[in-house]
C-alpha positions in Angstrom: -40.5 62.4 -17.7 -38.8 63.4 -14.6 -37.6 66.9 -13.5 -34.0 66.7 -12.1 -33.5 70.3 -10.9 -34.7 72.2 -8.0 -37.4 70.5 -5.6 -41.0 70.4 -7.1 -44.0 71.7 -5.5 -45.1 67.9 -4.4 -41.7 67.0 -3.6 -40.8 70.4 -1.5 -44.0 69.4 0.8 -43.2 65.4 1.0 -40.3 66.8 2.3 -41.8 69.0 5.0 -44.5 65.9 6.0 -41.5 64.1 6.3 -39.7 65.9 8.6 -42.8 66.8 10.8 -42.6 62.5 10.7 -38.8 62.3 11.8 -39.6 64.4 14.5 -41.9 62.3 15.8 -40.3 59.3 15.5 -36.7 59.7 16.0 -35.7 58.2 12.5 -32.1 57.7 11.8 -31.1 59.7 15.1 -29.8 59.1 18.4 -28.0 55.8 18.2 -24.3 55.8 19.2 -23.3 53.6 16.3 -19.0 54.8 16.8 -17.5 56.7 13.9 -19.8 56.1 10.4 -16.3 56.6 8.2 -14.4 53.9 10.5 -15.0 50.9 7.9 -12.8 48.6 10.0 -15.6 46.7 11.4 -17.7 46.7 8.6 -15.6 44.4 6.2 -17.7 41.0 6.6 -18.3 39.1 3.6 -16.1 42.0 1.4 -13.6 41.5 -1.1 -10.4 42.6 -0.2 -8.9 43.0 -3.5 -12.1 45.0 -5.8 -11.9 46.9 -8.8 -12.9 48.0 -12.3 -14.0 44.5 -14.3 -13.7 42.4 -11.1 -16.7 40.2 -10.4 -17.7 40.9 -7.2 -18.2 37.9 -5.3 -19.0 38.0 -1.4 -16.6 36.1 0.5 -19.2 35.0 2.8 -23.3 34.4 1.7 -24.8 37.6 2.7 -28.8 39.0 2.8 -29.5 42.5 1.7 -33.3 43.9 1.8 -34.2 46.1 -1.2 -37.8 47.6 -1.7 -39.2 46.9 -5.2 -41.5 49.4 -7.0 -43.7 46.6 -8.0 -45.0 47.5 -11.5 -47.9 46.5 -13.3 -46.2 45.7 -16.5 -44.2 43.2 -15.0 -45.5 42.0 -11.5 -42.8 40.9 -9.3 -42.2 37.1 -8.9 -40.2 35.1 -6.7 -39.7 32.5 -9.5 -37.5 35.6 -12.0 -33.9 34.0 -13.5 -32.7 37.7 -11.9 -33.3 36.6 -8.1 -31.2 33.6 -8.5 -28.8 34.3 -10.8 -27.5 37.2 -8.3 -27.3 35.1 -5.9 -25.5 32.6 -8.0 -23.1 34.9 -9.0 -22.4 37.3 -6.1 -23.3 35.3 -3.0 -25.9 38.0 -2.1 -29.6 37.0 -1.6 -31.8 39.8 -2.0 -34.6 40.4 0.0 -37.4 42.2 -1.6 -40.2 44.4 -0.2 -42.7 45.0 -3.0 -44.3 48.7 -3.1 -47.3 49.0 -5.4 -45.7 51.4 -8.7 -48.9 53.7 -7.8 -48.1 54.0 -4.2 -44.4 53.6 -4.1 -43.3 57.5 -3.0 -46.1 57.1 -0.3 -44.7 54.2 1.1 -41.4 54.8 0.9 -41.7 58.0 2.6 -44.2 56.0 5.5 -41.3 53.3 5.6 -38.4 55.5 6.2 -40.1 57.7 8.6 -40.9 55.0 11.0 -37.2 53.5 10.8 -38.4 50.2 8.9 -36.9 51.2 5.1 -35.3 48.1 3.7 -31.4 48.5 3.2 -31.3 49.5 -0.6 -34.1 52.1 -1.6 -33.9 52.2 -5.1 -35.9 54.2 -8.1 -35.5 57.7 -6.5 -35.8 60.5 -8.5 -33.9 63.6 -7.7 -34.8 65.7 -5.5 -36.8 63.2 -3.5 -34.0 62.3 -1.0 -33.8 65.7 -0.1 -36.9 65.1 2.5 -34.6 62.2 4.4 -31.1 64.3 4.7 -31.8 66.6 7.9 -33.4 63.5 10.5 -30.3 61.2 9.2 -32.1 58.4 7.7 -30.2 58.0 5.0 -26.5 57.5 3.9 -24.3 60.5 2.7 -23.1 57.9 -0.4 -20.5 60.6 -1.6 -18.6 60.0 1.7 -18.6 56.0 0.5 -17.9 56.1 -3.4 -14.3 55.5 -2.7 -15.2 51.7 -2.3 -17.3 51.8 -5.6 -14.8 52.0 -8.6 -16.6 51.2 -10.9 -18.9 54.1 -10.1 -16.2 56.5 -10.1 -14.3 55.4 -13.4 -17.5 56.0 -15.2 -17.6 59.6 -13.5 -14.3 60.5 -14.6 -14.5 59.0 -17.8 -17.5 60.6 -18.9 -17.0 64.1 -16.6 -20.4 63.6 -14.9 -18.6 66.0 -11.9 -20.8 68.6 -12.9 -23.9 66.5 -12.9 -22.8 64.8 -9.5 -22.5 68.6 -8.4 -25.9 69.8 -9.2 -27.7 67.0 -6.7 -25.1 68.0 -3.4 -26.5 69.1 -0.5 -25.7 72.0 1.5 -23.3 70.3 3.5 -21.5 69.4 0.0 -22.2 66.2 0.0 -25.2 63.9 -1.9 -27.5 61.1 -0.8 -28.2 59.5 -3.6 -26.5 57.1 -6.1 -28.1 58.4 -9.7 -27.5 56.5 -13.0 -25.0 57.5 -14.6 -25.5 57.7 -18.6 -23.2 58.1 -21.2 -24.8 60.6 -22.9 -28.1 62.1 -22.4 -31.3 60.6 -24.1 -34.1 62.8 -25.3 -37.8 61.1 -25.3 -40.4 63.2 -27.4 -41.1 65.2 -29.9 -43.6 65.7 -32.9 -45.2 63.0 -34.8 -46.8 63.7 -38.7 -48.7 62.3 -41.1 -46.3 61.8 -43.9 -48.1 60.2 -46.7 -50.2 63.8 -46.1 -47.4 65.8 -46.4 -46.5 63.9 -49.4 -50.0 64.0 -50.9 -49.6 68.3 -50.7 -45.5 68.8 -51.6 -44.7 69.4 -47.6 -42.1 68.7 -46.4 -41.1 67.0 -42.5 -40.1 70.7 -40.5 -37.2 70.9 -39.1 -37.6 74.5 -36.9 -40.7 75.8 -35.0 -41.4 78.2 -38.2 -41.5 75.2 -40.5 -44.3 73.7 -38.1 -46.0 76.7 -38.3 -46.0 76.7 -42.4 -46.6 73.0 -42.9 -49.6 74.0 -40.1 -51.1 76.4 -42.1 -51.1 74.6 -45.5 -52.1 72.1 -44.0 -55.2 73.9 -42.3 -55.4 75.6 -46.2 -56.6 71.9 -47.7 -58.1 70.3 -44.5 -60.3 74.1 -43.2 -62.3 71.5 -41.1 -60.2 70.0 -39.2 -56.7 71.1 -36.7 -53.9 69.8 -38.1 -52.2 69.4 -34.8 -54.2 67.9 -32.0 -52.3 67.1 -28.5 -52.2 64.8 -26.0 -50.6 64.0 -22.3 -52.5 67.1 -20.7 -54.4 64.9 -17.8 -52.7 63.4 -14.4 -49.8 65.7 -15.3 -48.7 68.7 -13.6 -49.2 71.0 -16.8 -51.6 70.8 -19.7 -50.0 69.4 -23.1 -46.7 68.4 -21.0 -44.7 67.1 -24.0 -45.2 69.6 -25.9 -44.0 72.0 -23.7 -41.4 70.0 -22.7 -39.5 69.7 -26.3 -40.5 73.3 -27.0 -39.2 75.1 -24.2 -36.3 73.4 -24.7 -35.9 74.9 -28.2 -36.4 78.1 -26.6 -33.4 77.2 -23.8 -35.9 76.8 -20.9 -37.4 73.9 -18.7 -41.1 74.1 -19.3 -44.1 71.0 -19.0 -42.5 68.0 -17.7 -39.0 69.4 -17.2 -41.0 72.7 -15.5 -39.0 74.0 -12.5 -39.9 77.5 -10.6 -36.4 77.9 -10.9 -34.1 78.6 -13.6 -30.3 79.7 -14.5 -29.8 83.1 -16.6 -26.3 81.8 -17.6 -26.0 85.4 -18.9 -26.5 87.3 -15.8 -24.8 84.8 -13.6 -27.5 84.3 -11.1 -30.9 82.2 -10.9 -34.2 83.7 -12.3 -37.4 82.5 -12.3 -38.6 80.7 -15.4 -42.4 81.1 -15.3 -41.3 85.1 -15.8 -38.8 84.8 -18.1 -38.8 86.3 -21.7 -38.4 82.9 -23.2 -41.2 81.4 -21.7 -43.4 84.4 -22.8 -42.6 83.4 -26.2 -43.5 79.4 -25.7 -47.0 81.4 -24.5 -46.9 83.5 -27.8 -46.2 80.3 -30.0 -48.8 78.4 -28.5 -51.0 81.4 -28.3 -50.4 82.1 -32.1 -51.4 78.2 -33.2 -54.5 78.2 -31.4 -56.0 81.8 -32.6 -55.3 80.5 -36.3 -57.4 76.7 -35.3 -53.6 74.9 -35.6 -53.9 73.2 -32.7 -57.0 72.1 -31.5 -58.0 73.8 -28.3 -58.9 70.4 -26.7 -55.1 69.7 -26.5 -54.6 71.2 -23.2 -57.4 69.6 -21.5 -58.1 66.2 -23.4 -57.6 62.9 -22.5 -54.5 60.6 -24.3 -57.3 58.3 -25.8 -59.3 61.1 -27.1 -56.2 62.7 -28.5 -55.0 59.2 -30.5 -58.9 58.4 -31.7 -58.5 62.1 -33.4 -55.0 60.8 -35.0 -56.7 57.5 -36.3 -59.8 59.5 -37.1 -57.9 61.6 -39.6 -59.2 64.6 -37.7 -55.8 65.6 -37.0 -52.4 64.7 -38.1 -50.1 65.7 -35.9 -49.4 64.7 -32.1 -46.8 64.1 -29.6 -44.6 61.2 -29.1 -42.1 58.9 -28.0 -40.2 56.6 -30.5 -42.7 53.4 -28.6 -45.9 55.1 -29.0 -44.7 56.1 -32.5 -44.3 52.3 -33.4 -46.5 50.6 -31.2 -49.6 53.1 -31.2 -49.9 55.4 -34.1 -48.4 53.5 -36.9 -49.8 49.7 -35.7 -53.2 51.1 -35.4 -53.1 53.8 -38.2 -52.2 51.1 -40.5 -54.8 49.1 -39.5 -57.7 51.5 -40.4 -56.3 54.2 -42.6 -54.9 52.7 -45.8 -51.6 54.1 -46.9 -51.3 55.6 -43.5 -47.3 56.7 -42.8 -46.5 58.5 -39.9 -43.3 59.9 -38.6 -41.6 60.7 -35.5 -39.2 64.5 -36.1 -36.0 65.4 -34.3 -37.5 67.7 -32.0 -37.7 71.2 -34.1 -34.3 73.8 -34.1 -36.1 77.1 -31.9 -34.1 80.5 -30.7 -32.0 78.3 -28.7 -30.4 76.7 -32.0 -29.3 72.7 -31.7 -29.8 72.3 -28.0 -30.8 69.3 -25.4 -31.8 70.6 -21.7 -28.8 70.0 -19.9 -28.9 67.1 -16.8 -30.2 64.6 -18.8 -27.0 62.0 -18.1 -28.5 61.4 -14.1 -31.1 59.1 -14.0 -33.3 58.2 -10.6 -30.9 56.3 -8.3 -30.6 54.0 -5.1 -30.9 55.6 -1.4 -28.7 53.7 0.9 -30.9 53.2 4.7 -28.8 54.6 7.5 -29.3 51.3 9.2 -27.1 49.9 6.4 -23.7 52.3 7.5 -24.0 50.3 11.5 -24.0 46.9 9.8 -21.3 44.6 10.1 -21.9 44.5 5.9 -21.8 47.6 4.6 -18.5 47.6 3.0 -19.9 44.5 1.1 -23.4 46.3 0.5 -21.3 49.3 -1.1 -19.3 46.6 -3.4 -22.1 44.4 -4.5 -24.4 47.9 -5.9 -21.0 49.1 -8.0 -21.1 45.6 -9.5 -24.6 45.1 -10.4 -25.8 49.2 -10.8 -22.5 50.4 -12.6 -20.1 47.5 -13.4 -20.4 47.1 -17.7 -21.2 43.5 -16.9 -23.4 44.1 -13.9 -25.3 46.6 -16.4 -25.4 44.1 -19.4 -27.0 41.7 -17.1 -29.6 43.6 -15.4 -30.5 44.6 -19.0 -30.5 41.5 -20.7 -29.5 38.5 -18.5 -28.0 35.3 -18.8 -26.1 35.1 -22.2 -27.2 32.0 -23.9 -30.2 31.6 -22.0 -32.3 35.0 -22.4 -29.8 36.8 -25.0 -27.2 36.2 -27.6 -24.2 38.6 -28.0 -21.6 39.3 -31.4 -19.7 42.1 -29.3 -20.3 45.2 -27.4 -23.7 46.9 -28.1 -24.6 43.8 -29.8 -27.4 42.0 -28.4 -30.4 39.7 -29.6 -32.7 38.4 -26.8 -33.2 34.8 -27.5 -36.2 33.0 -30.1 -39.3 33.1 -28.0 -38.8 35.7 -25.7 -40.1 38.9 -26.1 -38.9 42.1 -25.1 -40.9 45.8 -25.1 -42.7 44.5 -28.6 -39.7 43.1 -29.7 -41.8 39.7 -30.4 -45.2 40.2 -29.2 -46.5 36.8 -30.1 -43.2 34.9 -28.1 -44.4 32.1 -25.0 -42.1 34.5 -22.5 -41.7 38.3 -21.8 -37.8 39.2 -20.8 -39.5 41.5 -18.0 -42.4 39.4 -17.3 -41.1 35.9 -17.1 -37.6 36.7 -16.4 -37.4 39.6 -14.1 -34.4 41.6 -16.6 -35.0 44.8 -17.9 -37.0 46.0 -14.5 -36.5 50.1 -14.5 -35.7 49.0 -10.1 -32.3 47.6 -11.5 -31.3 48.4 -14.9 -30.6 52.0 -15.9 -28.2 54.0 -17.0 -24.7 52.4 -18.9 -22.9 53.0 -21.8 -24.2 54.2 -25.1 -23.4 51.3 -26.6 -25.9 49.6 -23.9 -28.4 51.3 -23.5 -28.7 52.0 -27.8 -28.8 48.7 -28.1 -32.3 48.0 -27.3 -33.3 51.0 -29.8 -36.5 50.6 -32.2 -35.1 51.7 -35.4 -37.6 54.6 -34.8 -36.0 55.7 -31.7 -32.4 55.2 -33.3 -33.0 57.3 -36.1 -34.3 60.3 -33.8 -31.4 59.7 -31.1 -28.7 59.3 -33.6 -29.2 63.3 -34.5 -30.4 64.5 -31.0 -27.5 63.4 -29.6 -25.2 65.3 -31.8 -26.8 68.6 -30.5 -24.9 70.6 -27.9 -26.1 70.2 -23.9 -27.1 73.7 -22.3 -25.0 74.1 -18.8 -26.4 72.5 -16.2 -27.8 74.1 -13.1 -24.8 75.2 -10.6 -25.7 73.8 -7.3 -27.7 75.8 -4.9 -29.0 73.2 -2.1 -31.1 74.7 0.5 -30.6 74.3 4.1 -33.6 72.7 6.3 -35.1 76.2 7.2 -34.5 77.4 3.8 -36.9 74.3 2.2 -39.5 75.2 4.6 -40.0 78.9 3.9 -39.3 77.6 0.1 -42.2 75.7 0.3 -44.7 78.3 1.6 -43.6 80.1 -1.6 -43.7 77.8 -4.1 -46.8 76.2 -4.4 -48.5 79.3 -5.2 -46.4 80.6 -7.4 -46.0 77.4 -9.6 -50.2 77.0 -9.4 -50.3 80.8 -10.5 -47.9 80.1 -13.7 -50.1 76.9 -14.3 -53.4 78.5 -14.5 -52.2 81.8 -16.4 -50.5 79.7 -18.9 -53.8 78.1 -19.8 -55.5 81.0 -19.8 -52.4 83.0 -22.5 -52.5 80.0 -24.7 -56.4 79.5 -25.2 -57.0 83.8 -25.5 -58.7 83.8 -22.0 -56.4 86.4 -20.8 -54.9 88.4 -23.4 -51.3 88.2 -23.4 -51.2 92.4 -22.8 -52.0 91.5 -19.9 -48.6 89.6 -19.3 -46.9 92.4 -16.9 -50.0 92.3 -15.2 -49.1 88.7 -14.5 -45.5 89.4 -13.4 -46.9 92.1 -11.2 -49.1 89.1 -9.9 -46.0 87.1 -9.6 -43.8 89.7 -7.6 -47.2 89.8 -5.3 -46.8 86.3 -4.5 -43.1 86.5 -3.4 -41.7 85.6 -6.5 -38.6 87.9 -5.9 -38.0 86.5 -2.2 -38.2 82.7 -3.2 -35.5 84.2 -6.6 -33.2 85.5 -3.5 -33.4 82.7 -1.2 -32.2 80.8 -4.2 -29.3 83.0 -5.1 -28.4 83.3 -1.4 -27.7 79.2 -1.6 -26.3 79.6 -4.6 -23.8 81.8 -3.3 -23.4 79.9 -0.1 -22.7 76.8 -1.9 -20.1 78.6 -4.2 -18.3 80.2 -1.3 -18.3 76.8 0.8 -17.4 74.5 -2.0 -14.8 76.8 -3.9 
């Protein structure tokens, strides 16, 4: 998962290296290119009548460079059914430079700084552009979505302002073109051992307490063993990430994965920070509270994924974190395979304080930076055409996600799809001659994200289904209000918030495994003010308040 709020520790300093790079190499600055918002010039190869359901079609063949997080799943190849059919059916080639998946920030970052960043710089997470707004390098796109309607219908239709708000810049404006989604999609939750819970009368939980009863009787048949034994706590910015993830959100707070320094006390109108807040004590307490009655296995927060799963399929354990595709395609494959009788089960995540809540901001998705070098080309008008039609167009959408109909899919209406006999698609049909993403080049996370509910359902596992069918009837806490700091603001930010965000890391460990004793926890706070926890608060409150006063 990907945190969409304020900038992260890693991110906060990219930025700063980045800008210590502009400075040396004068990227994006300097170049008398006329007026950016004068489009007059930039019409070749443009439609001059474009709109909602239009196919965009180039009046003139066109080149576009893109860089290409290159992932291991599904290598790049210059032989994909995408390549050519885009060109087929928009006149634009694209020209694509192929990043490793493992190195792809690095690069990009390396490739912008020295000026050479293709035109399209796609799979940007929020708030990674940040780092390329002050030296120019990229495109203020919120100045250009007037030429992208398809874009803007689906904002308006599916009031994504306030989303589109909470990534502006302190000049009001964003840099980055985010998927849009219909409605938000949550990922994990807890998995159990059902045919266990059968064999004692338990019952699935459906609240935090419940886990905590079915825990206990569970630890009451099974004294040897911890009923609940975690994994994703290695090459992750927290220990047991997922977990805290879904259970800070049934506490109303960002915590693991979603973890930001930063939070919004909707209550007190003003921005607080979350690694003191009252709620997140009580994730601690929870936590704390499972592992001093042997609930949770200690090892959680410091094991490796493997080691977690053998426990699972050792019957050591028989609970564990999950997505709907580990669910199906890890636990229950291989449990049935060596445990006979095995049944697992994937819960909606558990009802907490918060009652039946999803963490707000879950609708953007990571997006496409547009290269400054793209707004002084003769094309650009064209460029900002052809992404509406193949990012956010529903057709453009349907065919980055499934392809050619007849060819790699069958349709029977909207939402309807079936990739085609002998073509395999995320397990779909393991055993098939072809992979959708492998051999075709659809379904690559560079292009197809984001779309209707309809769409982007349509590919569900009947696992993942069933859990998004009731997490999406829960109600979405606000989002963040903007607060975008300015250049000189990010830098002092930074100086602040790496210690601060290693301090909550290493005291959380500590709370949950008894280390430190949670009496102890205005001792922490103390240690918190100490690192200028109330000065990186105010510098967020005084953009915050900037922002609001600027931008009405």
């Amino acid at each position: 998962m990907k945190n969409t709020g304020q900038l992260s520790r890693r991110q906060i300093l990219a930025a700063a290296g980045f800008i210590g790079l502009a400075t040396l190499t004068g990227c994006g600055s300097g170049d008398d290119g006329g007026d950016p918002k004068d489009l007059s010039k930039k019409q070749n190869g443009a439609m001059k009548k474009y709109g909602v359901g239009d196919q965009f079609k180039a009046t003139k063949e066109l080149s576009f460079s893109v860089l290409h997080n290159n992932n291991p799943t599904y290598p790049m190849k210059d032989s994909w059914l995408f390549w050519k059919e885009v060109t087929k059916r928009t006149g634009i080639t694209l020209q694509p430079v192929a990043v490793p998946l493992s190195d792809y920030e690095k690069k990009r970052s390396l490739l912008i700084g020295a000026g050479d960043a293709p035109f399209l710089i796609p799979k940007t997470y929020h708030p990674s552009e940040v780092a390329f707004v002050s030296s120019g390098a990229i495109v203020a796109v919120s100045d250009y979505v007037h030429l992208m309607p398809n874009f803007q219908a689906k904002v308006k239709k599916w009031n994504l302002e306030p989303e589109l708000d909470s990534i502006r810049q302190s000049d009001g404006k964003y840099y980055l073109l985010p998927g849009l989604h219909e409605k938000g999609k949550s990922g994990y939750s807890m998995a159990l051992r059902t045919d266990i819970l059968d064999k004692h009368g338990l019952k699935l939980p459906t609240t935090w307490d419940e886990v905590y009863d079915v825990f206990k009787a569970l630890k009451k048949e099974y004294p040897d063993r911890y009923p609940f034994s975690d994994r994703w706590s290695t090459n992750t910015p927290f220990p047991a990430a997922a977990l805290l993830s879904y259970l800070g959100q049934a506490y109303g707070i960002k915590a693991g994965w979603t973890y930001d320094n930063t939070s919004w006390d909707a209550k007190a109108q003003k921005f607080v920070f979350t690694g003191a807040r009252d709620e997140y004590r009580q994730v601690v307490e929870y936590l704390r509270k499972l592992v001093a009655e042997k609930l949770i296995d200690p090892e959680s927060f410091t094991q490796t994924d493997d080691d977690a799963v053998q426990k699972l399929l050792g019957e050591k354990s028989f609970a564990i974190s999950a997505n709907p595709q580990e669910l199906a395609q890890n636990y229950r494959y291989n449990l049935e395979k060596q445990v006979k009788g095995a049944e697992i089960e994937m819960v909606p995540v558990p009802i907490g304080p918060a009652g039946e809540v999803v963490l707000g901001g879950a609708r953007l998705e990571n997006g496409v930076m547009i290269s400054s070098k793209a707004l002084k080309s003769d094309d650009f008008v064209a460029l900002m055409q052809f992404m509406d039609w193949l990012w956010y167009s529903d057709e453009g959408q349907e065919f980055c996600k499934y392809g050619v109909k007849d060819v790699t899919y069958t349709s029977s209406g909207p939402g309807r799809y079936k990739v085609k006999d002998g073509i395999n698609l995320q397990g779909s049909d393991p055993g098939a001659p072809k992979d959708l993403q492998k051999d075709y080049g659809f379904s690559n996370g560079v292009f197809a994200y984001g779309g209707s509910w309809a769409l982007v359902s349509s590919s569900f596992i009947p696992d993942e289904k069933k859990f998004q069918d009731v997490m999406t009837q829960r109600k979405q806490l606000p989002i963040d209000p903007a607060h975008p700091l300015n250049s000189d603001e990010q830098e002092q930010a930074a100086l602040w918030d790496t210690p601060l965000r290693d301090h909550v890391t290493q005291n959380l460990l500590q709370f949950i495994l008894g280390k430190r004793p949670l009496s102890e926890w205005n001792s922490y706070l103390a240690e918190l003010k100490a690192k200028n926890m109330q000065q990186y608060i105010d510098l967020q409150n005084k953009a915050y308040e900037r922002y609001k006063k600027e931008n009405g």
